[in-house]
C-alpha positions as CSV (number, residue, x, y, z in Angstrom):
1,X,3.4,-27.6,-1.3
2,X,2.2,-24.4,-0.3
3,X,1.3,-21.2,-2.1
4,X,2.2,-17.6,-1.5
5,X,1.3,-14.3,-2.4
6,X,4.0,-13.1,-5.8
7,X,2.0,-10.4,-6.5
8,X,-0.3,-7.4,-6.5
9,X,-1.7,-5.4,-8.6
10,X,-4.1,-2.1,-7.4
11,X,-6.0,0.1,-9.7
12,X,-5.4,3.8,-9.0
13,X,-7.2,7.1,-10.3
14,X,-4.4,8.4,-11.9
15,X,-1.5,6.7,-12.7
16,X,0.9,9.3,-13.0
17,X,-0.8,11.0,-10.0
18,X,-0.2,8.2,-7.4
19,X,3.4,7.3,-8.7
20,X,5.1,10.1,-6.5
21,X,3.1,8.4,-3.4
22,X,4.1,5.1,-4.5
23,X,7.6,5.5,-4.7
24,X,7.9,6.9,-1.5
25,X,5.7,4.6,-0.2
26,X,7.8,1.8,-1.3
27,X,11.1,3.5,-0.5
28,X,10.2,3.4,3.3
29,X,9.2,0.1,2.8
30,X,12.5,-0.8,1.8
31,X,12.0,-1.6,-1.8
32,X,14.7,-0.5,-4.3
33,X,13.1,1.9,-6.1
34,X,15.5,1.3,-9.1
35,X,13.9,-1.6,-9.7
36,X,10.3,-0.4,-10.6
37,X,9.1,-1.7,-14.0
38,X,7.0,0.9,-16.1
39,X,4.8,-0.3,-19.1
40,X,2.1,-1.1,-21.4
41,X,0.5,-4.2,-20.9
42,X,-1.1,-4.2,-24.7
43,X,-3.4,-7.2,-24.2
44,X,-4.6,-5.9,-20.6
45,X,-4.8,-2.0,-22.5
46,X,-3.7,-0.3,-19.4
47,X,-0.1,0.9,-17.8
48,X,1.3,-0.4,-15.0
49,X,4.2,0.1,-12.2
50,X,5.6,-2.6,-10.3
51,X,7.2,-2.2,-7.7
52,X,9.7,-5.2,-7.6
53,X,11.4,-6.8,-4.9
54,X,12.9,-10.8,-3.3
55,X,9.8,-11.7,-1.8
56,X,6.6,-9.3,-2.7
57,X,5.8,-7.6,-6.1
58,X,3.2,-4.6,-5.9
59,X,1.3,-3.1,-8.8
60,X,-0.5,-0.3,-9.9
61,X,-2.1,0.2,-12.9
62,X,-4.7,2.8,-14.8
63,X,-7.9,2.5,-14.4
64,X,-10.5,1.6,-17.6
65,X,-12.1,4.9,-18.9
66,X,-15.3,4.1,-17.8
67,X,-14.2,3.8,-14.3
68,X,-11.9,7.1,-14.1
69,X,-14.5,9.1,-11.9
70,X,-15.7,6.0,-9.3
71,X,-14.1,6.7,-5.7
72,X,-12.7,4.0,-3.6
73,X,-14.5,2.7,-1.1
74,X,-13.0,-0.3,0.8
75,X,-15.8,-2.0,2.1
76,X,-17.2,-1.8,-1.4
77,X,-17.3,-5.8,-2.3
78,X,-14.7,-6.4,-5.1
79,X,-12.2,-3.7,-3.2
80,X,-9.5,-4.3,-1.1
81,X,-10.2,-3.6,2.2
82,X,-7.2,-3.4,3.4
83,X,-3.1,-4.0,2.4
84,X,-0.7,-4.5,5.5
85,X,3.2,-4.5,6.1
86,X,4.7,-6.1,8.9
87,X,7.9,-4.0,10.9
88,X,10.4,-6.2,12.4
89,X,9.6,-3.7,15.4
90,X,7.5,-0.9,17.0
91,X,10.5,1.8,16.0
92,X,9.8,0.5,12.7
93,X,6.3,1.5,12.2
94,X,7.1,4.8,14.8
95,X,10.2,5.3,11.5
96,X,7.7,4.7,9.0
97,X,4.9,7.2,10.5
98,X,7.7,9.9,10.5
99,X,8.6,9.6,7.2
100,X,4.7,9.2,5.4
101,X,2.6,11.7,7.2
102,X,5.3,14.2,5.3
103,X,3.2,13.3,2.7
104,X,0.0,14.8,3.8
105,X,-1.8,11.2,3.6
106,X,-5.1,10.4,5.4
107,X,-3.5,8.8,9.4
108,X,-6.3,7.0,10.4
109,X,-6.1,7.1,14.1
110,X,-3.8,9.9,14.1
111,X,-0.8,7.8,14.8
112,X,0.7,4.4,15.7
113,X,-0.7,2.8,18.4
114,X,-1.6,-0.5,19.9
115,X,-4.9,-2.4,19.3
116,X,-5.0,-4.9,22.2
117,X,-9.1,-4.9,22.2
118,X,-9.6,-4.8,18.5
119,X,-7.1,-6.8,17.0
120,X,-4.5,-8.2,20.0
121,X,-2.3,-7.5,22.8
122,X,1.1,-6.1,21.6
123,X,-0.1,-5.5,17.9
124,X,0.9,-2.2,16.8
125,X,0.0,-0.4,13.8
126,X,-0.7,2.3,11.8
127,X,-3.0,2.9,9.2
128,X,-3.0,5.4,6.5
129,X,-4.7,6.3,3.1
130,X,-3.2,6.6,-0.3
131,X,-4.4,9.9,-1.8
132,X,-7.3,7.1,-3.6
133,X,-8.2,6.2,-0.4
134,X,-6.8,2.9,-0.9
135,X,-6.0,2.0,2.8
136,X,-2.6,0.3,3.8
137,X,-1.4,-0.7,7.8
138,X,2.0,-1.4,8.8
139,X,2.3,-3.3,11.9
140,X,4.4,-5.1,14.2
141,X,3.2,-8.0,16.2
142,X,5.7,-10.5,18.1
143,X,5.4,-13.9,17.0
């Protein structure tokens, strides 16, 4: 038997803050926005969305008081360096560039492109900031 990935769940600044980039975020990722889960987790003592899907949950949740003010940094150890989607093709990620940099998010790179030195050849991605500066890549690489 094998395991998989169910589920994530990201801290964010502010939780009602980073909802609007969220659910656009996971609209153009195809998720049913419908879907998303709202609530209190009382023994946790935060609030959390989830964005809720077949194959691939995705949470965020409010931060403790304590840690309110810290800044992401995601080569901090403990952080998340990095979150990626895969695009059934290069159109894909080109669709999904159109649609995020509306949202005046941090484009690292400026735009899609294709890594063959750093990562491979014919892996193309973009990568992008939430407005945290929690940093996310969608990609499309033939198998």
């Amino acid at each position: 038997m094998s395991y998989r990935i169910d589920h994530i769940q990201i801290t964010v600044t502010d939780l009602n803050e980073a909802e609007f980039f969220y659910d656009k975020m996971f609209e153009y990722l195809g998720y049913d926005i419908s879907k998303k889960y709202k609530g209190y987790l009382e023994h946790a003592n935060m609030e959390v969305i989830e964005y809720l899907s077949d194959g691939f949950d995705f949470g965020i949740c409010s931060p403790r008081s304590e840690f309110k003010d810290e800044a992401v940094n995601s080569r901090k150890p403990g952080n998340v360096q990095h979150i990626a989607f895969f695009a059934e093709s290069r159109g894909k990620v080109d669709e999904f560039y159109h649609k995020i940099k509306e949202l005046d998010v941090k484009i690292l790179h400026d735009k899609p492109m294709e890594y063959k030195e750093r990562i491979a050849p014919n892996y193309y991605a973009l990568f992008f900031e939430s407005p945290d500066g929690i940093r996310f890549e969608v990609f499309h690489y033939p198998k």
